[in-house]
C-alpha positions in Angstrom: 0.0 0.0 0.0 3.1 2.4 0.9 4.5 1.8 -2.6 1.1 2.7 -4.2 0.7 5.5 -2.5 4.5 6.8 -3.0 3.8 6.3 -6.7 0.7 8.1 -6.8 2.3 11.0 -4.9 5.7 10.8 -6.9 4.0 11.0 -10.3 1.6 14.2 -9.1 4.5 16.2 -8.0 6.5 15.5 -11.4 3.0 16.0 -13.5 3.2 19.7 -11.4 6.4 20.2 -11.6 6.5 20.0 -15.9 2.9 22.4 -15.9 5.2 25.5 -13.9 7.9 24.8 -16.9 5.1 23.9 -19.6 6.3 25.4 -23.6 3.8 27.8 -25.2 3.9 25.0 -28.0 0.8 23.5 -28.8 1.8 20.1 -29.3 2.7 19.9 -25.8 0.6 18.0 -23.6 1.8 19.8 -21.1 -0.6 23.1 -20.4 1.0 26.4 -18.6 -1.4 26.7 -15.3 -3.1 30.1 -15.7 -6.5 31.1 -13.7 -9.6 30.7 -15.6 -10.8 33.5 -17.7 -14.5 33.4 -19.1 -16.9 30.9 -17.7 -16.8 28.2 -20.4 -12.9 27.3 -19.3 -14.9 26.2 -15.8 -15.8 22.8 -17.8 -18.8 22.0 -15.4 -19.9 18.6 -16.2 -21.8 15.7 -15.3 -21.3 11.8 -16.0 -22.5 8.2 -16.1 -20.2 5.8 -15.2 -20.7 2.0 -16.2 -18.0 -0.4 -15.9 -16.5 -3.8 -13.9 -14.1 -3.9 -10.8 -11.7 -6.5 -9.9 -11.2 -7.3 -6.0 -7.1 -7.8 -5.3 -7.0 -11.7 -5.0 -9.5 -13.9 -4.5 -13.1 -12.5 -5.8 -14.9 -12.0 -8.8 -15.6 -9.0 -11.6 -17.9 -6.7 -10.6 -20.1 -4.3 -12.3 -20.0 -0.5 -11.4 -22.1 2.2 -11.6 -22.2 5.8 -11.1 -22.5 9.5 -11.3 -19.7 12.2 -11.7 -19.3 15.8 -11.0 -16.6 18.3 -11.8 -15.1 21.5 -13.1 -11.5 23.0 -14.2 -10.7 25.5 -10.6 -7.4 26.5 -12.1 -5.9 25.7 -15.7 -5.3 22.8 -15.5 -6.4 21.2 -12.5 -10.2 20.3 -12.0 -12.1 19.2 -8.9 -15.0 17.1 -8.7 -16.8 14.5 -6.7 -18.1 10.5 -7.9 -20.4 8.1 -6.5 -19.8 4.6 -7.2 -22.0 1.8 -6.5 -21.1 -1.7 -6.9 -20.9 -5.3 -5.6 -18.0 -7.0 -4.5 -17.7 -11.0 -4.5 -14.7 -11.5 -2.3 -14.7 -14.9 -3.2 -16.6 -16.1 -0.3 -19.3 -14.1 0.0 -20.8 -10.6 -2.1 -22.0 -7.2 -0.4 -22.9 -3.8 -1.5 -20.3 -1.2 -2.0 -21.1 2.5 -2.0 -17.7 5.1 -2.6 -18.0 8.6 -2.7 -15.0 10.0 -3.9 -13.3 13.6 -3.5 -11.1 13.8 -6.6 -8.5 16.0 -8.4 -6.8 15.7 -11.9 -4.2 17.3 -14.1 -5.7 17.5 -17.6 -3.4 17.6 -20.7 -3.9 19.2 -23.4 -1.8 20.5 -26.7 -3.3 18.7 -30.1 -1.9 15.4 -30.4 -5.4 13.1 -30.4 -6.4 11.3 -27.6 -4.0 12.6 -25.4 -4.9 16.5 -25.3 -8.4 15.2 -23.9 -6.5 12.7 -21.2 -6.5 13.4 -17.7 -4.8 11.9 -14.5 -5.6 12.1 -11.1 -5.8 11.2 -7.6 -9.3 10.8 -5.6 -9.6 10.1 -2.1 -12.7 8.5 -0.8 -15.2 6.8 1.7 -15.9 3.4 1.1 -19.1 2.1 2.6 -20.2 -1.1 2.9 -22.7 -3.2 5.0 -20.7 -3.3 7.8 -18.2 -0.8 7.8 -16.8 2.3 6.3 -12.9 2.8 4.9 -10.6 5.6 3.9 -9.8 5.0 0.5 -7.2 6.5 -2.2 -6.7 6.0 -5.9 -4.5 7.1 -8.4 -6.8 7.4 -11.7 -6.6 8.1 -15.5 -8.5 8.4 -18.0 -9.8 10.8 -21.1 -13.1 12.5 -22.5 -13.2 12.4 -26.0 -15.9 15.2 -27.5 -18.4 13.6 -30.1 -21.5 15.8 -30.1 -21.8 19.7 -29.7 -25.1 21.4 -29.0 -26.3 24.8 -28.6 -24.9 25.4 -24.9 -22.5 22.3 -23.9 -21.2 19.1 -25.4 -21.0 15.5 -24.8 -18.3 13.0 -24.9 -17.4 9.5 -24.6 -14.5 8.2 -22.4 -13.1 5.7 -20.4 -11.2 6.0 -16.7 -9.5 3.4 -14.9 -8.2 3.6 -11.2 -6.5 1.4 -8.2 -8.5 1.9 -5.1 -6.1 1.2 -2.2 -9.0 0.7 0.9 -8.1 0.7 4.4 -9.9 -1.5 7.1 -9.0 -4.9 5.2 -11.2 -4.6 2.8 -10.2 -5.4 -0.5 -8.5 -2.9 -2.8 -10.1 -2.7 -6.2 -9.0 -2.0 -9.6 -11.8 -0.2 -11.6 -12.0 0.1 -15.1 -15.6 1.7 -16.8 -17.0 4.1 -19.4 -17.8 7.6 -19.3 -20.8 9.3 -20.7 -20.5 13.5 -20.0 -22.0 16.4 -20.7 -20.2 19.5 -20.7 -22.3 22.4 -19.5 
């Protein structure tokens, strides 16, 4: 868990430090942090989240579902809160799992595809279950790609994946799902 966590830490300090030196080229993926402007750089949007789980070790998939919130604070960071609800088969027996989850990312950007609508993050959470609630934290990624536009927001399609570390025993959970947003 200490490793995880290191990792998670290491790479959001180096993702920080390479935004303060970030080129004014834009095929860097690397954005210059600035405050935001006008109010469509907030990037409020809301999500559905489908997707499967897989409990560490012994245990079955799982299927997720959920809704996201979130908006940019600061060029490029955003802010925004999840809530996952899924059931976990540890092998021996299945509960309900409900996480609500506090999260932060660093979004690229630049023009090379894919990439320039990527994100990666860190959330930290409450995990609560039948009989118990954990501290969670989870190093994510993921990206939003845009396919329709409409009069006063868009939509897009995307995928995230993340590596729930849980405390309390439970069993930490790697997550992978699709993404279904609209941009307000």
């Amino acid at each position: 868990m200490n490793k995880n966590f290191l990792a998670a830490v290491g790479f959001g300090i180096v993702a920080f430090a390479a935004s303060v030196f970030a080129q004014d080229n834009p095929r860097s993926v690397v954005t210059k942090p600035r405050p935001v402007e006008v109010e469509s750089e907030f990037k409020p949007h809301l999500g559905l989240l489908v997707g499967v789980s897989q409990p560490e070790g012994a245990g079955h998939e799982n299927t997720d579902m959920g809704i996201d919130f979130g908006f940019q604070m600061y060029i490029p960071f955003s802010l925004g809160a999840e809530y996952i609800h899924s059931r976990v088969d540890t092998g021996t027996e299945s509960k309900d799992r409900d996480t609500l989850w506090l999260k932060t990312s660093y979004n690229f950007g630049g023009t090379i595809p894919v990439i320039n609508h990527s994100y990666v993050g860190l959330g930290l959470g409450a995990v609560i279950a039948s009989d118990r609630t954990s501290a969670a934290i989870a190093p994510m990624v993921g990206f939003d790609i845009p396919v329709a536009k409409f009069e006063e927001g868009f939509m897009s399609l995307g995928a995230n994946a993340r590596y729930a570390i849980i405390t309390d025993g439970e069993l930490d959970t790697f997550s992978l799902g699709g993404v279904v947003k609209y941009w307000f």
